[in-house]
C-alpha positions in Angstrom: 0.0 0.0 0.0 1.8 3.4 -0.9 0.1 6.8 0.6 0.8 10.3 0.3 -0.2 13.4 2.1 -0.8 16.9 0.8 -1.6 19.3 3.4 -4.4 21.9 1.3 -5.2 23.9 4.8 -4.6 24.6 8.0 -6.3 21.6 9.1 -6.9 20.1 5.7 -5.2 17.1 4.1 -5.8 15.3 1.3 -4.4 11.7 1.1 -4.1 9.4 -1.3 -3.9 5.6 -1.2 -3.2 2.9 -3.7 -3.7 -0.6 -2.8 -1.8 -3.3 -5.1 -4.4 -5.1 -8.1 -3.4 -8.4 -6.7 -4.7 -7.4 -3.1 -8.0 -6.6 -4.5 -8.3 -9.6 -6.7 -7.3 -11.7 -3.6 -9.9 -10.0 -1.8 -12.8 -10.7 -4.5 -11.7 -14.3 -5.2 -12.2 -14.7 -1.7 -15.7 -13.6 -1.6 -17.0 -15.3 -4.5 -15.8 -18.9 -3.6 -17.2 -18.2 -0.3 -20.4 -17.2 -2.7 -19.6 -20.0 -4.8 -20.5 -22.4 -1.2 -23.6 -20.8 -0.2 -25.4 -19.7 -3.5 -28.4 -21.7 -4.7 -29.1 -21.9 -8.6 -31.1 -24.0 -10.3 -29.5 -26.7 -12.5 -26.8 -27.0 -10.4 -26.2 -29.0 -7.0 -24.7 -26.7 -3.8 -21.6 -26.2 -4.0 -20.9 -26.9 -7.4 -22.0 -23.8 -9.0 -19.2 -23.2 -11.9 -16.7 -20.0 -10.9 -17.7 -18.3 -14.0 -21.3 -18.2 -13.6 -20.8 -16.9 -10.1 -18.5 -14.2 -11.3 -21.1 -13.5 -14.1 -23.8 -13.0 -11.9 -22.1 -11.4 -8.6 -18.5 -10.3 -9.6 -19.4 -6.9 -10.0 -21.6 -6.3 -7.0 -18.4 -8.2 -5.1 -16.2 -6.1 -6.7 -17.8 -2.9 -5.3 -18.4 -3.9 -1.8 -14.9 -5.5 -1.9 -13.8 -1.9 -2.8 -15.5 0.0 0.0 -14.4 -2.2 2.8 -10.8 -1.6 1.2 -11.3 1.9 1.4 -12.4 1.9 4.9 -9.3 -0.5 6.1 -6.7 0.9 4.2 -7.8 4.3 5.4 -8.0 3.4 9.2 -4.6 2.2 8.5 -2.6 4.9 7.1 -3.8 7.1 9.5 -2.3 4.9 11.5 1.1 4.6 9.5 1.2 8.4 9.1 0.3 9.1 12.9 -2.5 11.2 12.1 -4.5 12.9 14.6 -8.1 12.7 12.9 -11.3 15.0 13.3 -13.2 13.7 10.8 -13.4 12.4 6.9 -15.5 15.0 4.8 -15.0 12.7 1.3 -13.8 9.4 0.2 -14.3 8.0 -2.6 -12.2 6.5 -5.8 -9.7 7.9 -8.1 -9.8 7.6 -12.0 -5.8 6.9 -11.7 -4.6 3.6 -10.7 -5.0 1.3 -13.6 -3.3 -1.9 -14.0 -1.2 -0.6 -10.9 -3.8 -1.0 -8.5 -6.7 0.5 -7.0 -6.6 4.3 -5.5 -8.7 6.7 -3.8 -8.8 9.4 -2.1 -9.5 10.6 1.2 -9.8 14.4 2.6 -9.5 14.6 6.0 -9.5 17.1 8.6 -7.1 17.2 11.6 -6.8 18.4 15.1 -4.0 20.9 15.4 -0.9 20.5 16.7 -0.9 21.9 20.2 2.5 23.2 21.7 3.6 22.7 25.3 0.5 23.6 27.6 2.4 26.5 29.8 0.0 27.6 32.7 3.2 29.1 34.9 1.7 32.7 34.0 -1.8 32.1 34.6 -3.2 33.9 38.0 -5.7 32.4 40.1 -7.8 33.7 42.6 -8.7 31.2 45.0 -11.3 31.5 47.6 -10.9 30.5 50.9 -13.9 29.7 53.0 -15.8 27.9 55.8 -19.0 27.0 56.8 -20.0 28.8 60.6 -22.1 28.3 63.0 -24.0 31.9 61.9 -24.2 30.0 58.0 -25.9 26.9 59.8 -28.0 29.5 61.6 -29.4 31.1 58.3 -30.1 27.7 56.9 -32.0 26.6 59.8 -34.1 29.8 59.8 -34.4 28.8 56.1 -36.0 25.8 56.6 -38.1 27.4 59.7 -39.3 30.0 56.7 -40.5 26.9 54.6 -42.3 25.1 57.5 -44.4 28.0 58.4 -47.9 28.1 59.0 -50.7 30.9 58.1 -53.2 31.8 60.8 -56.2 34.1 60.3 -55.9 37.7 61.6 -59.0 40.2 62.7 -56.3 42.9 62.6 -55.2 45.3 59.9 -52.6 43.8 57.4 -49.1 44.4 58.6 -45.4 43.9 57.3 -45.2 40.3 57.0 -49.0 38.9 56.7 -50.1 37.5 53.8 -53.2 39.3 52.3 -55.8 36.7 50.4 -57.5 38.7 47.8 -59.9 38.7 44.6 -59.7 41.6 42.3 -61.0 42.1 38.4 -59.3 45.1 36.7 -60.6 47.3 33.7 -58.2 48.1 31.3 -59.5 50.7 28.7 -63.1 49.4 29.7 -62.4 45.5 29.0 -62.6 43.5 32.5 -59.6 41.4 33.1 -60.4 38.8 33.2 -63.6 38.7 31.0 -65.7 36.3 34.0 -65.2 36.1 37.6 -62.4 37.4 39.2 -58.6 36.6 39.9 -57.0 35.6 42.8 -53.7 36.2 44.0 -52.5 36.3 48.0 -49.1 38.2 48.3 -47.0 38.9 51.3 -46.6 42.6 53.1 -43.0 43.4 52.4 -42.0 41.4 49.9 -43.8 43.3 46.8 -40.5 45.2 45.8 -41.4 44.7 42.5 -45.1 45.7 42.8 -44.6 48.8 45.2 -48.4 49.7 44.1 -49.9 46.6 45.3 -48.2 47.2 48.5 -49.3 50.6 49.2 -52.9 49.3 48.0 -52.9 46.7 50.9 -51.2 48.4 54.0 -53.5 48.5 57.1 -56.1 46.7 54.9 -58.7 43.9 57.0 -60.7 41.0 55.7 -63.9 42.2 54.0 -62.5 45.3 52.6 -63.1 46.5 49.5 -61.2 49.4 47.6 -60.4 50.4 43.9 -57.4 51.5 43.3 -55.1 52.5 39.8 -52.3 50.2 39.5 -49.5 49.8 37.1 -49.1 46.2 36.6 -44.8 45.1 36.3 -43.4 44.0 33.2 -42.6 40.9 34.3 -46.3 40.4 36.1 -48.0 36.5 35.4 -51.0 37.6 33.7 -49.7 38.8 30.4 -53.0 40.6 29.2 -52.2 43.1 32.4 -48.1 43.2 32.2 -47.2 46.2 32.3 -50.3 47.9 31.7 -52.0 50.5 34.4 -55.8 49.9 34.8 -58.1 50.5 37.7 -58.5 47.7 39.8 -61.2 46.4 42.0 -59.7 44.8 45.0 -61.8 42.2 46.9 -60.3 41.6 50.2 -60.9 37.7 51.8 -58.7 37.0 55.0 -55.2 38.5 56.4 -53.1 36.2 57.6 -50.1 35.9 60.3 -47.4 33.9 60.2 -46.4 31.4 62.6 -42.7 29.8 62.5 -41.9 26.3 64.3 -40.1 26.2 67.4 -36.6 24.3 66.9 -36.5 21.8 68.4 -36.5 17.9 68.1 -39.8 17.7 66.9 -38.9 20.2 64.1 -35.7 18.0 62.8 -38.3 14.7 62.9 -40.3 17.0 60.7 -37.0 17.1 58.5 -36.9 13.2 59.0 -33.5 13.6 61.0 -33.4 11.1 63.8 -31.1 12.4 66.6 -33.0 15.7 67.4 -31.9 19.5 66.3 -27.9 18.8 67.1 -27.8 16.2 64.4 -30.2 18.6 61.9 -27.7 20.9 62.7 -24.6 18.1 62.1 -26.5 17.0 58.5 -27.1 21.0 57.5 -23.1 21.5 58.2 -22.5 18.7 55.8 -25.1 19.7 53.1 -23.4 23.5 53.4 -19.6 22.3 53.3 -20.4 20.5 50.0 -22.1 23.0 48.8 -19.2 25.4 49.4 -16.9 22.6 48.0 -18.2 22.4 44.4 -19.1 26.3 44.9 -15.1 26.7 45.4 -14.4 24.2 42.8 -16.8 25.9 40.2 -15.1 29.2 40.7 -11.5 27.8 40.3 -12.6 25.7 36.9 -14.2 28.6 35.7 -11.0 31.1 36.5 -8.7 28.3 34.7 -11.1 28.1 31.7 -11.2 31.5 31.2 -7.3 32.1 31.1 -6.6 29.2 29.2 -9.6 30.1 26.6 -7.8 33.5 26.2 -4.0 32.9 26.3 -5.3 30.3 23.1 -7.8 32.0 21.6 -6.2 31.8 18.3 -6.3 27.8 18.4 -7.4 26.5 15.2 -10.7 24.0 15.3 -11.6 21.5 12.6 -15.2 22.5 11.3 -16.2 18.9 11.1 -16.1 18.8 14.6 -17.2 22.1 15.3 -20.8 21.8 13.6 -21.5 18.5 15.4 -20.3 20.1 18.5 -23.3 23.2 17.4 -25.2 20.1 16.5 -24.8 18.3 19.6 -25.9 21.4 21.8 -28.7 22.5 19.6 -29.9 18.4 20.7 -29.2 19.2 24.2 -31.2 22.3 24.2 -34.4 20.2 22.2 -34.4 17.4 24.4 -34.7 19.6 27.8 -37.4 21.6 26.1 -39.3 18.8 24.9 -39.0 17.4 28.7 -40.3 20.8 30.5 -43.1 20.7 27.7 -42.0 23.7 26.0 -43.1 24.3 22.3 -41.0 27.1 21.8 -38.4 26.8 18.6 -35.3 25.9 19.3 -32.6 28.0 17.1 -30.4 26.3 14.5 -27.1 25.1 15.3 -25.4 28.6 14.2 -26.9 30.0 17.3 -24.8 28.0 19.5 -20.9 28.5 17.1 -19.9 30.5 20.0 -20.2 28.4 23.1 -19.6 25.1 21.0 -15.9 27.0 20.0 -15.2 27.5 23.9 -16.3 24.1 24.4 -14.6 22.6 21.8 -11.4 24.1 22.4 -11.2 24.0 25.8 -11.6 20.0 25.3 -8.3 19.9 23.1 -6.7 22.3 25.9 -7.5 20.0 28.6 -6.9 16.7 26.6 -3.3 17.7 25.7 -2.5 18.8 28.9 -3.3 15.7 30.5 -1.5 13.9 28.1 1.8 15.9 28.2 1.1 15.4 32.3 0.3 11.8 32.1 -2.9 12.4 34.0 -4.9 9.5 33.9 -8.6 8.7 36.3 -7.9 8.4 39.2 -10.4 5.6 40.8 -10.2 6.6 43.8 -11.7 9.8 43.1 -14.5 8.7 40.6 -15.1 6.2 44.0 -15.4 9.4 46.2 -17.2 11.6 43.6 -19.8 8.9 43.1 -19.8 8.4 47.0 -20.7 12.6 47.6 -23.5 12.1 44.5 -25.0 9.8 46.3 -24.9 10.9 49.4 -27.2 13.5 48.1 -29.9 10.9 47.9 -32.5 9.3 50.3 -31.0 5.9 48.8 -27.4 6.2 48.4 -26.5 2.3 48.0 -29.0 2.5 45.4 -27.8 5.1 43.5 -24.2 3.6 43.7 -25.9 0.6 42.0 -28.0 2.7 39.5 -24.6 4.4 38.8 -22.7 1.2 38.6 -24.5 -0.3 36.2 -25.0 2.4 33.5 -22.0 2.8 31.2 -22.9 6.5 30.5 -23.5 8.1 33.7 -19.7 6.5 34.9 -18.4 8.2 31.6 -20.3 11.3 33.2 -18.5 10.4 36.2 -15.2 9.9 34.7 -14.9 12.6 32.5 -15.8 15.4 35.1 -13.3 13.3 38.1 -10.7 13.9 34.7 -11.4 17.3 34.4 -10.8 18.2 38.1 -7.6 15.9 37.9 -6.4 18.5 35.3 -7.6 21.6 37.3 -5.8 20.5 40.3 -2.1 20.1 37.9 -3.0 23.3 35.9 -3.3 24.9 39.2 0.0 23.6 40.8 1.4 25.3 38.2 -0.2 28.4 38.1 -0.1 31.7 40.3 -2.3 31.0 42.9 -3.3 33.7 45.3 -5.7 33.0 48.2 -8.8 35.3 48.9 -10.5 35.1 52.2 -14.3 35.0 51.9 -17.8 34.1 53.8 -19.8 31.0 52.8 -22.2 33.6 50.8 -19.5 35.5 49.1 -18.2 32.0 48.2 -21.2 31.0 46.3 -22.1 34.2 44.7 -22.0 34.1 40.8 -19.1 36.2 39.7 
């Protein structure tokens, strides 16, 4: 087999291979006596079906498939010889030449560049350093006390903090909203900083009033017909309500079905809150290294094979989760998603290089642990290690991100690091 290489881009090559006639001819003579002991003519017994009717009737249908598995081996094998780095074939098909010196065809490929030496020793990275206090388990707790509240009824005027249950129909350039019966809505005193209106409208307010009032409806209110829109509105009001929070105490962990009382809500809370600053810190750090790296190599060339089924691949990501929260809206074409698909793209050949110019391999250990603090998450965590376990993709999930924090953790050794002091909150703020 002789093959030659012409580079006719950046990232494009065209190759050509020629495979010797007495290869192919080997390779069809094969196939039809193999034909030659299965076939079934009439007029003649199995087996003994004369070579030359069988090369009549099948030689050249042998011939061609004979050829296309050629192509496909002898390909897969010079890439090999030549020690190509492959992103994808765009056309392969024969060549008029050859003749009586064999068969040829050609092949355009696209490559993935040549990458030099990852340096990272001029990178600088912020990184955060944080822990969870007793203050942070404090806000969580009153969290939680905020969800298990309960709403009593009130005789008293509405104050900062009740919830007001009301009715109202509005008339909007004298069509009712809504056209029958009324709306309902019950909001909560002091937390309508995006409806100051409403909140003026209710202050001091007690079940059984009645008021109209002009209101200018947000942009972003639920009822489209009335976003932002000002109408006169007939308020209808039903109860006000107080709220009462639950003591803590061990009936309010069992509520939380923690068995141990409030110190071991307390103990669980700790943990959920120091994992949550973990991948928070974690985040933050892949995200700084990302960034740099995208930058110092921005010019990094990317085969376009790979780069539209990279678009293609996220426009399906993007279908699929809109098609499972029921949305109808369009999903945009693939172009719509070049940029991100680029980063992603690239960032994938930054990461892959490095680890191999590092020798980084999975570390087992750590896809152990990582799957260990996923399931943890979980009511059922043995179950989940077994669910996990036994599905090939979601340890290739596993894997790859374990991998990608394996190459964080060397790309930051050799970076600039410099260590910021932080809360827990400031931790988990989006930058």
């Amino acid at each position: 087999m002789q093959v030659s290489v012409e580079k006719t881009g950046d990232l494009e090559r065209r190759m050509t291979v020629q495979v010797p006639a007495d290869d192919i001819d080997s390779r069809v003579a094969g196939r039809l006596n193999e034909l030659r002991r299965e076939v079934r003519l009439k007029g003649f017994r199995p087996g003994k079906v004369p070579m030359n009717v069988i090369r009549q009737r099948y030689g050249k249908q042998v011939r061609e498939e004979v050829l296309s598995q050629v192509m496909q081996s002898s390909l897969e094998e010079a890439i090999g010889e030549q020690d190509m780095r492959v992103a994808g074939v765009t056309r392969l098909e024969p060549s008029s030449a050859g003749g009586d010196n064999g068969f040829e065809f050609i092949a355009e490929l696209e490559v993935f560049p040549e990458l030099p030496e990852i340096a990272v020793d001029d990178l600088e990275i912020e990184k955060p350093v944080a822990e969870v206090v007793d203050t942070d388990i404090d806000d969580m707790i009153e969290t939680l006390r905020e969800q298990r509240r309960q709403w009593q009824d009130v005789e008293r005027p509405a104050e900062d903090g009740d919830r007001v249950r009301l009715s109202y129909v509005a008339d909007l350039d004298g069509q009712k909203v809504p056209d029958t019966g009324r709306h309902e809505i019950a909001p909560t005193l002091g937390a309508l900083e995006s409806f100051p209106e409403l909140q003026a409208a209710l202050e001091g307010v007690s079940a059984g009033d009645e008021k109209t009032v002009t209101l200018s409806f947000p942009e972003s209110y639920r009822h489209e017909s009335l976003a932002g829109k000002t109408a006169e509105v007939e308020l209808k009001v039903q109860k006000v309500e107080h709220s009462v929070l639950p003591e803590v105490d061990d009936e309010f962990a069992a509520a939380f079905g923690v068995e141990g009382g409030i110190e071991q809500l307390r103990a669980d809370v700790r943990r959920n809150l120091e994992r949550e600053l973990r991948a928070a810190v974690t985040n933050r750090l892949k995200r700084s290294v990302t960034d740099q790296l995208l930058a110092k190599y921005a010019d990094l060339p990317l085969p376009a094979s790979s780069l539209q089924q990279e678009m293609r691949q996220m426009q399906s990501q993007v279908q699929a989760q809109a098609q499972q929260q029921g949305d109808a809206a369009q999903v945009p074409g693939p172009e719509a998603f070049r940029e991100s698909a680029e980063k992603r793209l690239r960032l994938g050949l930054l990461f892959g290089e490095f680890a191999r110019q590092s020798g980084i391999q999975i570390d087992p250990a750590r896809v152990q642990a990582k799957l260990e603090e996923v399931a943890e998450t979980y009511e059922t965590p043995a179950q989940i290690i077994e669910i996990y376990r036994s599905d090939e993709r979601l340890m290739d999930q596993l894997e790859n991100m374990v991998l990608e924090e394996q190459v964080v953790d060397a790309l930051l050794e050799q970076a600039k690091v410099a260590e910021k002091s932080m809360s827990f909150k400031q931790a988990l703020e989006q930058e």
